[in-house]
C-alpha positions as CSV (number, residue, x, y, z in Angstrom):
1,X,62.9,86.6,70.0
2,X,60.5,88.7,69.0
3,X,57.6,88.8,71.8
4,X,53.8,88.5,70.5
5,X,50.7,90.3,71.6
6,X,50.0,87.9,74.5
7,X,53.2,88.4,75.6
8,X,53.2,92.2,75.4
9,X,49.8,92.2,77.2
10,X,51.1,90.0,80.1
11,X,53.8,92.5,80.9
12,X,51.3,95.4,80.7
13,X,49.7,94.1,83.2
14,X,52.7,93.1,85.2
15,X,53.5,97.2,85.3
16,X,49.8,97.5,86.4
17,X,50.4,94.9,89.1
18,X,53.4,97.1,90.5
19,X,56.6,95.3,89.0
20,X,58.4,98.2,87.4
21,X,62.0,96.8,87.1
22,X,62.6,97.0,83.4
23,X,65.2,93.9,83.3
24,X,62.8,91.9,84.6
25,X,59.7,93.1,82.8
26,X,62.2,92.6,79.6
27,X,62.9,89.1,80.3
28,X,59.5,87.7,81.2
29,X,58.6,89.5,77.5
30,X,61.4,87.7,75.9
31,X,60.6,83.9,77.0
32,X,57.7,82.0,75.6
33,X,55.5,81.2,78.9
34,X,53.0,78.8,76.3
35,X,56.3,76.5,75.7
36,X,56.7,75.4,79.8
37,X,53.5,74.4,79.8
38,X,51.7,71.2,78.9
39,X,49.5,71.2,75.1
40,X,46.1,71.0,77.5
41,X,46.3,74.3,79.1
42,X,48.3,76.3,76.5
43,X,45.4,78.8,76.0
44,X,46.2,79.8,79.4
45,X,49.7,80.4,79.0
46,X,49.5,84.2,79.5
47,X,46.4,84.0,82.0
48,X,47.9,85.4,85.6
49,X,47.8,81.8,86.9
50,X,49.5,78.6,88.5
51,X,49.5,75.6,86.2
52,X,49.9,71.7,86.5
53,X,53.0,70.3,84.7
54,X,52.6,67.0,86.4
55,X,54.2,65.2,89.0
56,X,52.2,67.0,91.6
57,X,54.2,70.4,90.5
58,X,52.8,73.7,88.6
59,X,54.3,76.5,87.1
60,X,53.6,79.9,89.2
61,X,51.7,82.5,88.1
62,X,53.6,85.0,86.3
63,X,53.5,88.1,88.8
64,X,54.6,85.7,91.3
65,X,57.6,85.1,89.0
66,X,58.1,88.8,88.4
67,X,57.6,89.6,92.0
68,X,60.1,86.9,93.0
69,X,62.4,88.1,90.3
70,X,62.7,91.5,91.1
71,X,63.2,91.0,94.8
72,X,66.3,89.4,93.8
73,X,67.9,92.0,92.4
74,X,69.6,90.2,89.8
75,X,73.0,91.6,88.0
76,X,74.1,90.5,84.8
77,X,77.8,89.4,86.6
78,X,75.7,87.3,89.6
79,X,75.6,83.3,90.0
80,X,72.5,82.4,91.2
81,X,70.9,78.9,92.8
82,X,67.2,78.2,91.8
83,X,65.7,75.3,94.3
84,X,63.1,73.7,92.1
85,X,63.3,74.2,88.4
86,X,60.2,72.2,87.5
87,X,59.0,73.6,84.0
88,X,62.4,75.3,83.7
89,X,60.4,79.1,83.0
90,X,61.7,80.8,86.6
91,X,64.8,79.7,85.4
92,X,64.9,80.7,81.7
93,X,63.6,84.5,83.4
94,X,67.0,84.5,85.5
95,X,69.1,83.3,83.0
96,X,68.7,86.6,80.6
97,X,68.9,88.3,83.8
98,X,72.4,86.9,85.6
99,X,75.6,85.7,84.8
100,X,75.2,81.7,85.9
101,X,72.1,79.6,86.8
102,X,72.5,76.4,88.7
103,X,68.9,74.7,89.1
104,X,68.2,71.7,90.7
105,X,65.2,69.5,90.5
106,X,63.9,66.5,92.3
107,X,61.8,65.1,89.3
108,X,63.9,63.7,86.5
109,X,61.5,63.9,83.9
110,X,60.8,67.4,84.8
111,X,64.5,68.5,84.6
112,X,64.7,66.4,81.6
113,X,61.9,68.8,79.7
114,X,63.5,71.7,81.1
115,X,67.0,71.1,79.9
116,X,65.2,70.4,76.3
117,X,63.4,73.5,76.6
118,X,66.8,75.2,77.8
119,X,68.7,74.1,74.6
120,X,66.0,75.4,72.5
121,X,65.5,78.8,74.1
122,X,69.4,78.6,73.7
123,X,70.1,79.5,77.2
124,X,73.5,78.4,77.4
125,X,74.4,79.8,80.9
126,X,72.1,77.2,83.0
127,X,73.9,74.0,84.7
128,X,71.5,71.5,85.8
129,X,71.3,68.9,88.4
130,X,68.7,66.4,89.1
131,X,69.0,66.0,93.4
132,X,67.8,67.2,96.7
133,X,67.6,70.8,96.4
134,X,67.5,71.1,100.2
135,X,71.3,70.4,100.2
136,X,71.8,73.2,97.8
137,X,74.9,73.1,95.6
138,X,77.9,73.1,98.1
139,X,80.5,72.4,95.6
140,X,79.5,75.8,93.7
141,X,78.8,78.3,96.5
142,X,78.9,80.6,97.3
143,X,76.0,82.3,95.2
144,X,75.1,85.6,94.9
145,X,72.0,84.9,94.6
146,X,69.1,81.6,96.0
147,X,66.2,81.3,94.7
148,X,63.3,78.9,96.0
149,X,60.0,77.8,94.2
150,X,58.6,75.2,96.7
151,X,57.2,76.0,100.2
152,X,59.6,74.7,103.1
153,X,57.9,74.3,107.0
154,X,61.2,76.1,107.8
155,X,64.2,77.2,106.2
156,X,66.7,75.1,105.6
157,X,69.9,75.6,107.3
158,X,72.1,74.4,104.4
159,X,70.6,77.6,102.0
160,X,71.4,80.5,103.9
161,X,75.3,79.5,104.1
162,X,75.7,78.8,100.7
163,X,74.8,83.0,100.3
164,X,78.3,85.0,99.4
165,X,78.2,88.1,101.1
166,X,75.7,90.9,100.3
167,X,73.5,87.6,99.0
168,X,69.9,87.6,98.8
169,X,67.4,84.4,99.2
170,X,64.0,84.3,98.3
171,X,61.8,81.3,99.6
172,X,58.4,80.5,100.4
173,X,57.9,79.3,104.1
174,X,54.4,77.6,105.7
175,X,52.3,74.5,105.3
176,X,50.4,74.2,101.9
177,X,47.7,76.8,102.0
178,X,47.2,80.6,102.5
179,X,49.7,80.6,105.7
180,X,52.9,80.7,103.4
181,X,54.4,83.4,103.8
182,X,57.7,85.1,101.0
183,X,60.4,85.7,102.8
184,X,63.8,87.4,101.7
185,X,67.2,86.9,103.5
186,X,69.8,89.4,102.8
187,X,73.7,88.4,104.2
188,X,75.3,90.7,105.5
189,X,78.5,91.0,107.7
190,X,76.5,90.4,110.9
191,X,74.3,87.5,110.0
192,X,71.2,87.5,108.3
193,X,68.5,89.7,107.5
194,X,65.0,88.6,107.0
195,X,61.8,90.6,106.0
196,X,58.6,89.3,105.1
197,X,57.0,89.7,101.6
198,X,53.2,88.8,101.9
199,X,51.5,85.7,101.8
200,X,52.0,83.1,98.2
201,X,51.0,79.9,97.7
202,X,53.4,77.3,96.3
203,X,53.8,73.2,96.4
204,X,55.6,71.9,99.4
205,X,59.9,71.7,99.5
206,X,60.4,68.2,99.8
207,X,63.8,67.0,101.3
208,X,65.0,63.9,99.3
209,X,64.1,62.5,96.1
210,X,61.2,60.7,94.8
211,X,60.2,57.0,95.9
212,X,62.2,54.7,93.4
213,X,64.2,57.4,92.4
214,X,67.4,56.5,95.1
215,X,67.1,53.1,93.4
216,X,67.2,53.6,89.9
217,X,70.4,56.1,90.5
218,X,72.5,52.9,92.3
């Protein structure tokens, strides 16, 4: 896909913003931002700012996305668990960057746009599941690398473990507001590692799945 001038001017100013991995910065130039976002605020599509997609969820600005991106470290053999797929963009950005996504969301309607969204992007390496991404995906671990767009109180404990060795996990932690803080978790063969990445703001990690939603599945 050939990228556009809005596209080429939101990675300039990703480089201006400090992101300087060039896999990353070649990704977020390759994926239409304008088609993860709803007809209304399309003419903001490559403005460096959260957006509503409904159901009380946005998609993140796009040097959040890069910042969270390259913090990750992605390589092109890892398998890699997003928390929170929402619009589906995070997740198109890792899937040119890693081997296997696996992307969970809470909102069936919103997983349902993204998979659409997936199949026309043809991003065949992404395996959905519509759940509680605060169980992770047991089944699949371990994962290189965890990935998670929503702000969690704490961290849950069921994340963490599902990291192989030498994994990395990015999450938001805090109450809604300016007291969320990015934190990255690196595994290694003493326990965990975490360092703090500066203060974000992101919609809250909900445990569970939406009212109604537990009875319409049985």
């Amino acid at each position: 896909m050939i990228a556009g001038p809005r596209q080429l001017r939101l990675v300039m100013e990703l480089r201006r913003q400090g992101i300087a991995d060039t896999r990353v910065l070649g990704a977020i130039e390759r994926i239409p931002r304008e088609n993860f976002i709803p007809e209304t605020f399309r003419d903001q599509a490559y403005e460096d700012t959260a957006l509503p997609i409904g159901h009380g969820q946005t998609i993140s600005q796009p040097t959040v996305v890069a910042r969270m991106t390259e913090a990750l470290a992605v390589g092109d053999r890892h398998r890699v668990l997003e928390i929170g797929t929402g619009s589906g963009y995070q997740a198109a950005v890792l899937a040119r960057l890693c081997r296997r996504l696996y992307t969970i969301e809470r909102h069936r309607a919103l997983l349902q746009a993204a998979e659409a969204r997936f199949r026309e992007l043809r991003l065949h390496n992404v395996t959905t599941r519509w759940g509680d991404g605060t169980k992770g995906w047991p089944e699949s671990a371990p994962f290189d690398r965890i990935i998670v767009t929503a702000a969690g109180l704490e961290i849950p404990d069921t994340l963490p473990e599902q990291l192989a060795p030498g994994g990395i996990m990015i999450i938001p932690v805090g109450e809604r507001g300016d007291t969320q803080r990015l934190v990255r978790i690196v595994r290694d063969e003493d326990g965990f590692v975490c360092d703090d990445m500066g203060t974000v703001r992101f919609v809250p990690l909900v445990a569970g799945l939406p009212r109604g939603a537990q009875e319409r599945r049985a």
